[in-house]
C-alpha positions in Angstrom: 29.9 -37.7 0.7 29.3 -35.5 -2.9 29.1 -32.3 -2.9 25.0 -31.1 -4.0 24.2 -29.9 -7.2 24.3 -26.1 -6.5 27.6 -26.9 -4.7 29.2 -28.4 -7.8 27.8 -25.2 -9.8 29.4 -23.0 -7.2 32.4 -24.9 -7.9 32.7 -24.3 -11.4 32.0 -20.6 -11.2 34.5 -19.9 -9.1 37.0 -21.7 -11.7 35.8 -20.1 -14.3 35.5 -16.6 -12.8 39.4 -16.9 -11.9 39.8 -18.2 -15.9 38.1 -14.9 -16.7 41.5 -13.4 -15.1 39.9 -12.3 -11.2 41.9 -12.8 -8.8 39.1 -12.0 -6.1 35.8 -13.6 -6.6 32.8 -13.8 -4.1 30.2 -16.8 -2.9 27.1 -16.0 -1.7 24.9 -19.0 -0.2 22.4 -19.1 2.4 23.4 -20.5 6.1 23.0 -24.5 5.8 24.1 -25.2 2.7 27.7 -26.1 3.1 30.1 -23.2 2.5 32.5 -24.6 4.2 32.5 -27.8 2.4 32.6 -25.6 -0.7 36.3 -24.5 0.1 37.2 -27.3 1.8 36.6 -29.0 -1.9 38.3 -26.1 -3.2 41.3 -26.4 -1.3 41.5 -30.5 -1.8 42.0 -29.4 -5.4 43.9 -26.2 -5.0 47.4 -26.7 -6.6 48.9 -25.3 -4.0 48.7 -24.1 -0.5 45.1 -22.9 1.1 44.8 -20.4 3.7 41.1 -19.8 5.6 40.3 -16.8 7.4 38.1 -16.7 10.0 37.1 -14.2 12.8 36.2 -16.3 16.1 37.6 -19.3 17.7 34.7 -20.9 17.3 34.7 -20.7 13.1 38.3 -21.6 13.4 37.6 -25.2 15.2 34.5 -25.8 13.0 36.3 -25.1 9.9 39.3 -27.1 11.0 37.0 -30.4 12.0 35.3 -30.2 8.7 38.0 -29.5 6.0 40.0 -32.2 7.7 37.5 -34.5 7.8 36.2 -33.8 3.7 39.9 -34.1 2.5 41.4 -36.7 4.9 44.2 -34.4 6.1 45.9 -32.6 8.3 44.6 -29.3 8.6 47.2 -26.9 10.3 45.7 -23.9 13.0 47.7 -20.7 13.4 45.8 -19.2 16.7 47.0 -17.8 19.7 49.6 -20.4 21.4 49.3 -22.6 18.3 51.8 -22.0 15.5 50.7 -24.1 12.4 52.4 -22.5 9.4 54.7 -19.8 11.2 56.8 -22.9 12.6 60.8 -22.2 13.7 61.8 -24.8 10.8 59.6 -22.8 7.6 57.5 -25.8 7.1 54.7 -25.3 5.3 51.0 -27.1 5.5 48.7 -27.6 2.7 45.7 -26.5 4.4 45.8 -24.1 7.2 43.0 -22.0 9.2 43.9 -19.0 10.8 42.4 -16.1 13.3 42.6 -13.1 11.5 43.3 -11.3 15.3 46.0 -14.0 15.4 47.7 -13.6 12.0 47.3 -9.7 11.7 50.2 -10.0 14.6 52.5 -12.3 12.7 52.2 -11.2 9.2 55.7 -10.6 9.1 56.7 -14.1 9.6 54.5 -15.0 6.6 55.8 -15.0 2.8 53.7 -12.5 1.0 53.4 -15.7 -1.6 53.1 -18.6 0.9 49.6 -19.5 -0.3 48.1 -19.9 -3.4 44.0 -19.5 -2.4 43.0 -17.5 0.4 39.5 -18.1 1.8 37.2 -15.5 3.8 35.0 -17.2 6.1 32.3 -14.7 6.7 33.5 -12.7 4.1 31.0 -9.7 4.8 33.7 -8.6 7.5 36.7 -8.4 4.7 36.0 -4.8 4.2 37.4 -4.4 8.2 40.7 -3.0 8.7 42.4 -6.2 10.3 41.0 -8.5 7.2 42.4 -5.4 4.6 45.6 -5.4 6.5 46.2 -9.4 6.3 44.5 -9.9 2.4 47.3 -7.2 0.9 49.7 -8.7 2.6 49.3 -12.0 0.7 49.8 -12.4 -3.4 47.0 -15.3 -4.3 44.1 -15.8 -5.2 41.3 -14.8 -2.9 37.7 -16.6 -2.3 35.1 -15.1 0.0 32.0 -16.9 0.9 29.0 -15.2 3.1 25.5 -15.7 3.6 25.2 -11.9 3.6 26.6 -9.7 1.5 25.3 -6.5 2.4 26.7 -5.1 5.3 24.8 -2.6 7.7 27.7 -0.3 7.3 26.9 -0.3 3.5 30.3 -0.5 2.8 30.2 -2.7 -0.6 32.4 -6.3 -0.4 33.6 -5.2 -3.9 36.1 -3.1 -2.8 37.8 -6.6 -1.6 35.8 -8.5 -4.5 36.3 -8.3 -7.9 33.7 -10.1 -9.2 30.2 -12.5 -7.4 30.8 -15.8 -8.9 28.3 -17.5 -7.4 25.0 -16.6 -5.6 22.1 -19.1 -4.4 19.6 -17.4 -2.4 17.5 -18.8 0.8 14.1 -19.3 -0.6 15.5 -21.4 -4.0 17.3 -23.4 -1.0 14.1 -23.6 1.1 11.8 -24.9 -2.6 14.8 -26.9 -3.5 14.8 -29.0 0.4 18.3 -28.0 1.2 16.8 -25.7 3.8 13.6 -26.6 5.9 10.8 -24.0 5.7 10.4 -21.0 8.1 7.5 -20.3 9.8 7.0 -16.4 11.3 5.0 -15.8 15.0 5.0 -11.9 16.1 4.4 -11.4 19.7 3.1 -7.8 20.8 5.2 -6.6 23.6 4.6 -3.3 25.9 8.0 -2.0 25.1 8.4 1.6 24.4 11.0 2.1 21.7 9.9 5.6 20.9 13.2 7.2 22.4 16.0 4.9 21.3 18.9 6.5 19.9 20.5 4.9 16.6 24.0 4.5 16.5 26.4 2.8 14.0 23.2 1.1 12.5 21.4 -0.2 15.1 19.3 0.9 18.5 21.7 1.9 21.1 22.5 -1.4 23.5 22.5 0.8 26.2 19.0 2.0 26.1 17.3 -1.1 24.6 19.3 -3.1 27.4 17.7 -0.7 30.3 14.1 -1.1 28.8 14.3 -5.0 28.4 15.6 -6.1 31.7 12.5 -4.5 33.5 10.9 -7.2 35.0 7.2 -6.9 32.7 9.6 -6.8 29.3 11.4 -10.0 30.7 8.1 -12.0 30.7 6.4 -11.0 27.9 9.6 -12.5 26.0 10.2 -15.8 28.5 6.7 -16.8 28.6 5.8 -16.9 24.6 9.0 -19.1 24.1 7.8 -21.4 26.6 4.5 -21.2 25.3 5.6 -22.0 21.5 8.7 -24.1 22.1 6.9 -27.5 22.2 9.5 -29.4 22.3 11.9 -27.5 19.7 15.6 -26.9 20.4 15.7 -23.1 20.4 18.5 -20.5 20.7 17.2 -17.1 21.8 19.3 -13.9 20.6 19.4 -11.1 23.0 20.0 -7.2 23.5 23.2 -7.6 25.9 25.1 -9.6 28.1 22.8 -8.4 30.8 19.7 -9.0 29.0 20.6 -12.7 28.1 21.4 -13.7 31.7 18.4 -12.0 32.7 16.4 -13.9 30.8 17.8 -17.0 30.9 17.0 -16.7 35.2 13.3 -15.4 33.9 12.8 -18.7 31.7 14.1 -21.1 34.2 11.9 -19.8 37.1 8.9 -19.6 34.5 9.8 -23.6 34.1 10.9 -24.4 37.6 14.0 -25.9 35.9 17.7 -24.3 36.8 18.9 -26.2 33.6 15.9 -25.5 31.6 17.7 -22.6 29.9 21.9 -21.6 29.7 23.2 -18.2 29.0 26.4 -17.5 27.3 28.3 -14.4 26.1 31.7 -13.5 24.9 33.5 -12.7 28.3 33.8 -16.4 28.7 36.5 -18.5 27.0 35.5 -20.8 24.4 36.8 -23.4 26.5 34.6 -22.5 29.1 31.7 -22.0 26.4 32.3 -26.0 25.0 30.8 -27.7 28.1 27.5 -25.8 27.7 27.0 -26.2 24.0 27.8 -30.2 24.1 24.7 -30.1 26.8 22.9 -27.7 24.5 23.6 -30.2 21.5 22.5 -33.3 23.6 19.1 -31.7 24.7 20.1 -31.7 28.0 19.5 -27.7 27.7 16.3 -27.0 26.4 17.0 -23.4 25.2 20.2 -21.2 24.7 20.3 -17.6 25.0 23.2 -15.6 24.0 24.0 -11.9 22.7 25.8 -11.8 19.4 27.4 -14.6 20.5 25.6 -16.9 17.6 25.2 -15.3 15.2 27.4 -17.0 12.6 29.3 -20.4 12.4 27.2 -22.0 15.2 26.3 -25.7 13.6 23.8 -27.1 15.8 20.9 -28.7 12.9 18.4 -29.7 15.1 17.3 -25.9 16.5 13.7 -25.7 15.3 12.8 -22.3 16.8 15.1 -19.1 16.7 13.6 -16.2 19.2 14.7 -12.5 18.1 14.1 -11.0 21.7 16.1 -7.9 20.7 15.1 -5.1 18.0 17.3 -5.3 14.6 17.3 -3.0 12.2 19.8 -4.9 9.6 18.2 -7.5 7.5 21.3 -8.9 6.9 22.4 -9.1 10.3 18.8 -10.8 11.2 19.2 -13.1 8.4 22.1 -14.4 10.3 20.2 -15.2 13.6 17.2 -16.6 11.7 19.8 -18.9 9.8 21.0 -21.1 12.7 18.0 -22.9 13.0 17.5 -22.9 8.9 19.4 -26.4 8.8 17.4 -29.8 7.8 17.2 -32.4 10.6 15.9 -35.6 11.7 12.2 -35.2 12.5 12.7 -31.3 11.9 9.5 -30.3 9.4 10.1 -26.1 10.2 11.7 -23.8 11.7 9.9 -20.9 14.1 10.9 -17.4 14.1 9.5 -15.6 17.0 9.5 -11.9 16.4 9.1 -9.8 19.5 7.5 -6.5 18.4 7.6 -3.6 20.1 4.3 -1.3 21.2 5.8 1.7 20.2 9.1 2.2 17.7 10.3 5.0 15.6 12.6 2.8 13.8 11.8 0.1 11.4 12.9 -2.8 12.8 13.2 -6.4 10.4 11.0 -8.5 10.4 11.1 -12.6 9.3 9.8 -11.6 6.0 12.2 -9.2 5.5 14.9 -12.1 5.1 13.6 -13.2 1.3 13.8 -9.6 0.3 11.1 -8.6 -2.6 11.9 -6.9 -5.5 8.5 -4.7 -4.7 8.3 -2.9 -1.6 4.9 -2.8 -1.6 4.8 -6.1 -1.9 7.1 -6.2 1.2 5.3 -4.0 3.5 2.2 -6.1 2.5 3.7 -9.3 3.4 4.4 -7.6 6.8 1.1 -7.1 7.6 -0.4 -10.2 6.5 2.1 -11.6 8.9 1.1 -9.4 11.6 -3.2 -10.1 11.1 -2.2 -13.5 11.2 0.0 -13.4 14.2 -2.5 -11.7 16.0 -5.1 -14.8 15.0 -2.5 -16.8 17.5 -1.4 -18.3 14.3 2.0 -18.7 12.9 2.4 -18.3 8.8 5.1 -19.7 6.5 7.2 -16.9 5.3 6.4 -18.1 1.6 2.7 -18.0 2.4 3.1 -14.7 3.4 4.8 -13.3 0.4 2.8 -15.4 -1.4 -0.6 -13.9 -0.3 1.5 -10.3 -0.6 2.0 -10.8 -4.2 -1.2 -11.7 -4.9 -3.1 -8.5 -2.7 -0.5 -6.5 -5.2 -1.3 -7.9 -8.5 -4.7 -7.2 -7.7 -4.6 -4.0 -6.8 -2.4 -3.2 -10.2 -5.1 -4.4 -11.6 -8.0 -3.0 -10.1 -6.1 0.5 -10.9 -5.7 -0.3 -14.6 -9.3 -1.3 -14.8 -10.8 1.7 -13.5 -8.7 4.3 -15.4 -9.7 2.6 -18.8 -13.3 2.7 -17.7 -13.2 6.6 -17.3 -12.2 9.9 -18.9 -8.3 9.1 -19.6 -8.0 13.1 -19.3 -9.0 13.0 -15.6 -6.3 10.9 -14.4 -3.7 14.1 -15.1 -6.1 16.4 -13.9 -8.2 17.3 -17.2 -12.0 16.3 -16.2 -13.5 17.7 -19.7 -16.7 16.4 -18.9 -16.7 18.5 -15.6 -15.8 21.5 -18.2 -18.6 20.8 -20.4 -21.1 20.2 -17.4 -20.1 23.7 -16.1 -20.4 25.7 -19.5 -22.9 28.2 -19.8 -23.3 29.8 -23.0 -20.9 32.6 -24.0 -18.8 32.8 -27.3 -17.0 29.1 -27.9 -13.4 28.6 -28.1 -11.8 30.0 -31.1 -10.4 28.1 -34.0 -6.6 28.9 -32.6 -7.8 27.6 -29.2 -9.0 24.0 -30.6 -6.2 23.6 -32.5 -3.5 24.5 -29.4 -6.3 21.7 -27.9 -5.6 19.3 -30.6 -2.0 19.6 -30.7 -1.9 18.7 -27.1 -3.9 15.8 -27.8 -7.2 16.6 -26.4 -10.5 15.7 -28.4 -11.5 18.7 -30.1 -15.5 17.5 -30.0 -15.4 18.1 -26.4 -13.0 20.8 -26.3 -15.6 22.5 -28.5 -18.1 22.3 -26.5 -16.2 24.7 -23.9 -16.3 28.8 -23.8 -13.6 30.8 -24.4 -12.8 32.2 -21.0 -12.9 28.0 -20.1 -10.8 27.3 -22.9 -8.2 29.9 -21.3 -8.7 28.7 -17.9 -8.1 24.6 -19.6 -4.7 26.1 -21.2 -3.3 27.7 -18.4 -3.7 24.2 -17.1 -2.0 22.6 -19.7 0.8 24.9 -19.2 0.9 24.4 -15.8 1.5 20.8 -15.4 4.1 21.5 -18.7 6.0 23.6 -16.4 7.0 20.8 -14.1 7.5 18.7 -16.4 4.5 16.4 -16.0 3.4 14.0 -19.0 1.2 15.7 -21.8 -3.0 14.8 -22.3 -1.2 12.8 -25.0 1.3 10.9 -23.4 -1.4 10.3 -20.6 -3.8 8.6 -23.2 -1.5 6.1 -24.3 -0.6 5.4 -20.9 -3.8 4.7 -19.8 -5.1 2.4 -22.2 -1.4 0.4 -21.2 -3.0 0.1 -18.0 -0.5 2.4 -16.6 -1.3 5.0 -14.6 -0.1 8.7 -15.4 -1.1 11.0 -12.7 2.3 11.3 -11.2 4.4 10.8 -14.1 6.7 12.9 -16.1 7.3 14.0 -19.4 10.9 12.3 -20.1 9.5 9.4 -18.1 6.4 9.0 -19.8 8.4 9.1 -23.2 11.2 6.4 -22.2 8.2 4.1 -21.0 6.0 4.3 -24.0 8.9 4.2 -26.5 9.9 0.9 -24.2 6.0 -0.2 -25.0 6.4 0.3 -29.1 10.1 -1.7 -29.0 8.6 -4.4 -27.2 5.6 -4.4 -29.3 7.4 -4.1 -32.9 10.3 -7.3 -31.1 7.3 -9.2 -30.1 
């Protein structure tokens, strides 16, 4: 096997960032496209010994299997009963993966320089006080690699990293075909979110859990996976422990099947969890719910439809759900993200969209809809069609807007409708000589302003000096903003001025 060509680039910024003189630098790729064989590269050319971090037995044995297998070595594990690198003799492995639970414990029997590379698995969670405790404790060089680097806690990863050496995001992967496309169906429930409490970031598990187990709630989530699976592997993420197994017993009475669907939470052992996932990975168990459970490090490439049956309000913790069925397969064209939408929610919950954040958030909440109408057609839409169609309803609009305010009085977009003035004047002595030329100075065409009495005139200025009061843009500034297409009706003075000196730079460079 080679390493892909994003891979090798990932490679060398991560050299070249600890060349710059960081000793902390940060990896950020998609699910699917090969972290770990990113550091398990790393650490067959590491100089020295490599430690990896990892939160859950599960990442631990995954990350084991597949460094050993890339390097063609022994891979030593320091968790729970097993004592790879705090041996009684002081031997030391080349490669080791550790539980950070584990290791936290038995720091003290671990030189502060017994490694030379320390790797993060997950490294969104390095900001936690077990990971801080363990990564001070070491002096080497340290590598975290995520899928997600913004954490719903917001507390920012560079307080751990120094620098982001790397960063490939999930649509390039998607147009690239290192990831299979992603295909969005909403399903309308009956659920009444309306009173939900938030806490630490998300709906409270409590109150979502004792809405979704009533019987209705259960069905209108079981039947559309039955009705959509066709066929596709599918893992179904849940509100709780109690919701899962409640609808895992829901989807195997909908398809008369006691094996038809497993449930499987973290009270069990992952001993106890392995016999389920090898029938899950065989087919023998057509669909897989679980509650948190799966949310990272869960490998399985052939899942083809990933069911959100629980409200999320992180996009970076629905990334991760949506991202264990983002894998290219045999026979696997898309993946199908079933989003189970509430009737009525005071929170705004992500979406599948949501995961290739736009710049534009008008371009986002468009792309929302679309996704919605569509959804609603009994359709299902690809997540790039959808942003696609989003971007183009925006540029339209922009368009549209600049269109109609070079076609009229500039002066009425701030408020200034002259012609309304004129219409309304009735005789009367005309503005004075001083009041045209306050007009002029302000910008305002004198031919019209003429035209005005005084007592308008004075009723125009007091405008003028309203709006300069808050600050808003002058009838000057608002001229030359409008024939740039951009519109000035909100816009302020120092605002105005940085954007139209911006224009004349650009224009004078160009």
């Amino acid at each position: 096997m080679q390493l892909r060509p994003y891979q090798v680039a990932a490679l060398e910024a991560v050299r070249e960032t600890y060349r710059q003189g960081h000793r902390s630098a940060l990896v950020v790729m998609p699910t699917g496209t090969g972290k770990t064989l990113l550091f398990a590269e790393i650490s067959r050319l590491a100089k020295g010994p490599v430690l990896v971090l990892a939160h859950r037995q599960e990442l631990v044995e995954q990350a084991r299997e597949k460094i050993s297998a890339w390097c063609n070595d022994v891979v030593a594990v320091e968790m729970a009963n097993q004592r790879g690198f705090t041996r009684p003799d002081g031997s030391r492995p080349k490669i080791a993966v550790a539980s950070i639970q584990t290791l936290r414990q038995r720091l003290q029997d671990v030189p502060r320089d017994a490694f030379r590379i320390v790797v993060v698995d997950e490294a969104h969670h390095a900001t936690s006080d077990s990971y801080r405790a363990v990564l001070e404790h070491f002096d080497a060089h340290l590598l975290g690699v995520t899928a997600t680097p913004d954490r719903s806690d917001r507390v920012p990863l560079g307080e751990i990293f120094s620098a982001v050496a790397f960063a490939y995001d999930m649509r390039t992967a998607i147009l690239d075909g290192w990831l299979c496309p992603i295909r969005s169906f909403l399903v309308q429930t009956q659920a009444d979110f309306s009173g939900v409490r938030k806490i630490a970031g998300e709906l409270a598990t409590r109150d979502v859990e004792d809405i979704l187990t009533q019987e209705l709630h259960l069905a209108e989530i079981a039947a559309p996976i039955l009705r959509e699976r066709k066929g596709r592997p599918t893992i179904v993420f849940a509100a709780s422990v109690a919701h899962a197994h409640a609808l895992c017993r829901v989807m195997n009475e909908m398809a008369d099947d006691n094996d038809f669907a497993a449930a499987l939470d973290g009270s069990s052992s992952y001993e106890l969890r392995a016999p389920t996932l090898n029938r899950f990975r065989k087919g023998e168990i057509k669909v897989l719910v679980n509650c948190s459970l799966f949310t990272e490090g869960f490998d399985v490439p052939q899942i083809a439809l990933v069911a959100v049956a629980r409200p999320v309000l992180s996009r970076s913790f629905y990334a991760q759900m949506v991202g264990r069925g983002t894998r290219i397969a045999p026979g696997k064209k898309d993946l199908l993200v079933l989003d189970f939408v509430p009737g009525n929610c005071r929170h705004s919950l992500a979406q599948a969209v949501d995961i290739f954040a736009s710049a534009n958030p008008e371009v986002q909440e468009r792309a929302r809809r679309i996704a919605q109408e569509v959804s609603a057609e009994g359709e299902a839409i690809a997540l790039e069609r959808a942003l696609e169609l989003a971007q183009q309803e925006q540029e339209a609009q922009e368009a549209t807007v600049a269109y109609r305010l070079k076609k009229r009085d500039p002066f009425a977009a701030v408020g200034i409708d002259l012609e309304f003035y004129v219409r309304r004047s009735r005789g009367g002595e005309r503005a004075t000589d001083t009041q045209l030329h306050y007009f002029k100075r302000a910008g305002l065409p004198t031919d019209l302003v003429a035209q005005l009495s005084s007592h308008q005139a004075d009723a125009l200025r007091e405008s003028l000096l309203d709006r300069k009061a808050v600050g808003l843009c002058t009838p000057k500034q608002a001229k030359q903003l409008v024939a740039l297409g951009v519109d000035p009706r909100e816009m302020y003075y120092d605002e105005a001025k940085e954007l139209l000196r911006e224009k004349k730079r650009s224009a004078r460079e160009s």
